[in-house]
N, C-alpha and C positions, 0 to 999 in steps of 0.2 A: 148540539150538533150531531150530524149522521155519522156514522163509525163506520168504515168497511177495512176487515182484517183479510188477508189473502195469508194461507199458510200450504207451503208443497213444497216441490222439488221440481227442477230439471232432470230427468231421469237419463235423455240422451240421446243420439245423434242415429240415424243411418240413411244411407242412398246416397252419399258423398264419395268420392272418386277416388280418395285415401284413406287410411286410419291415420291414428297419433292426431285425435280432435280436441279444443278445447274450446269453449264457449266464454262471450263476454259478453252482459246483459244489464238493462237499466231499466227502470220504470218511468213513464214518461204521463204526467197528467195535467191537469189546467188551475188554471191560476187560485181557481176556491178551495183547491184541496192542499193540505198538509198533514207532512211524516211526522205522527209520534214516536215511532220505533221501527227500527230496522232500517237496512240497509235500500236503497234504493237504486243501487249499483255494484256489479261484481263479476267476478271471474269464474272458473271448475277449473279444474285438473286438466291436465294434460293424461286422456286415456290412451292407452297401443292394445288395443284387442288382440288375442292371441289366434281365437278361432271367431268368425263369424263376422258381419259388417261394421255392426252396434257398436257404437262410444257410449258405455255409461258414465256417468258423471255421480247423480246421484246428489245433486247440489242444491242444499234445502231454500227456502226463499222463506220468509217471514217479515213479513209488513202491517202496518197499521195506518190506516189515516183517518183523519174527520173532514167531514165537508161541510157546506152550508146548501149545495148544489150539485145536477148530476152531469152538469157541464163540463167536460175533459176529464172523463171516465178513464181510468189508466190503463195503458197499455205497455203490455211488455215487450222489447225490444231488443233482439237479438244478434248477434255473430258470431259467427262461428267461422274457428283458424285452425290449418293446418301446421303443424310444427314437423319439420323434416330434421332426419339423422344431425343436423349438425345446428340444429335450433336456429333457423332462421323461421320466420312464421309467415302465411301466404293467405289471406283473405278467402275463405271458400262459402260465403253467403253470409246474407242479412234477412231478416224477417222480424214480422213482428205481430203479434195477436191480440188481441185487446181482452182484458180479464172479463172472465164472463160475471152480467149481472144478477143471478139469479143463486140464493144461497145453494150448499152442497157442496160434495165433488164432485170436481172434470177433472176427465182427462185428456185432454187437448193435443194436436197436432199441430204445429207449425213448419208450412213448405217454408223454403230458403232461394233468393238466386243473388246472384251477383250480374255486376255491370259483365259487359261482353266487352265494350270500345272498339276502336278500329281491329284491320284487319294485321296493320303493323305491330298494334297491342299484342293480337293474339301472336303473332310469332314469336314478339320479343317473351310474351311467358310459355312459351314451348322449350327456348332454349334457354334463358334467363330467371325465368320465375318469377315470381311476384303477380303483377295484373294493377288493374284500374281500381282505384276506389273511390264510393264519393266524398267529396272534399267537406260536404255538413253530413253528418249523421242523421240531424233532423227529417233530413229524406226518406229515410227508412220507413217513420210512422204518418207524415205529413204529406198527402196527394197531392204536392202543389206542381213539384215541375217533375215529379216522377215516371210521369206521362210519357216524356222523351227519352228518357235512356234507353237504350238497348240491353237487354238484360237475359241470362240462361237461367234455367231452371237447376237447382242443385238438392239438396238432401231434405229431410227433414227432420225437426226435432220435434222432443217427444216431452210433455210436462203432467203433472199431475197436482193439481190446485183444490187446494179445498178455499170457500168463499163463506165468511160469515157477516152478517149485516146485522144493522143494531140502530137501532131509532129512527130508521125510513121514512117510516110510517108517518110520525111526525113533518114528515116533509111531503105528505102524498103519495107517496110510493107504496106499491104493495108488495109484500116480501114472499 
C-alpha cells in the first residue's frame, strides 16, 4: 500500500476582526484511505496577542495514512472561534485546503469566511452575538450546495506541512 505521512503545524491566525483566537480542525478523506497514527481531529489554544494581529498557536499536526488509491486526497478542514472576556465563543470562519500532493514543505495559506444570513441575523449579532452557522460541517470541504450561501470574507490562517510519500510509484505515480 501507498503511505503518505503529513507532519507540521498550525502556526496561526490573522486578518480576523478580534484577538482571543482558537482553531478547530479535522482531516477529511475518502473512503480508500486509512489512519495508522495520529490524530485526525483537534483543537489549539486559546491565544490573546498582546501587540500585533497574529494568533499563534503553533499546533503540531502528525498523520499517517495508507491508501490503495488517489481518490479523496485529504483535505484539511478548518474553524476558527472567537472566545470573548467572559468565554462564550462566536464562529469567525471556516476553511479548508486540501494537503498538497507533491513531497517537501509548504507553507500554506488558508482564507476563511463565514455564512453572512439574513439581514435580521446580522443585527441580532451586532447586539446579541453569536451568527449563522452551517448545520453540516461537510459543507466546508464538499461543493455541493455551497454555492448558495451568502458568505463574507474573514482572516486567514497560516500552516506549515511538511509531506512525505512512500510507495506511489508502485501505483503510477510519480513522486
Amino acid at each position: 500500500m501507498a503511505e503518505l505521512h503529513i507532519i507540521g503545524r498550525i502556526i496561526g491566525a490573522t486578518g480576523f476582526p478580534q484577538n482571543s483566537l482558537f482553531c478547530k480542525w479535522g482531516v477529511h478523506t475518502g473512503g480508500e484511505w486509512r489512519l495508522l497514527s495520529g490524530l485526525k481531529e483537534g483543537q489549539t489554544q486559546v491565544d490573546m496577542p498582546q501587540t500585533g494581529d497574529m494568533a499563534y498557536w503553533s499546533h503540531p499536526i502528525d498523520l499517517h495514512y495508507t491508501t490503495k488509491g488517489l481518490q479523496g486526497w485529504p483535505k484539511l478542514h478548518l474553524q476558527v472561534w472567537h472566545q470573548d472576556s467572559f468565554g462564550r465563543c462566536q464562529l469567525y470562519g471556516y476553511g479548508y485546503i486540501h494537503i498538497p500532493s507533491s513531497p517537501g514543505q509548504h507553507r500554506l495559506q488558508c482564507v476563511t469566511w463565514r455564512p453572512l444570513g439574513s439581514w435580521q441575523d446580522q443585527l441580532a449579532e451586532m447586539f446579541v452575538g453569536g451568527g449563522p452557522q452551517l448545520r453540516s460541517p461537510d459543507l466546508i470541504y464538499s461543493g455541493a450546495d455551497r454555492y448558495r450561501l451568502h458568505t463574507v470574507g474573514m482572516g486567514t490562517v497560516e500552516l506549515e506541512l511538511c509531506v512525505i510519500l512512500r510507495h506511489f510509484d508502485r501505483y503510477g505515480v510519480e513522486s
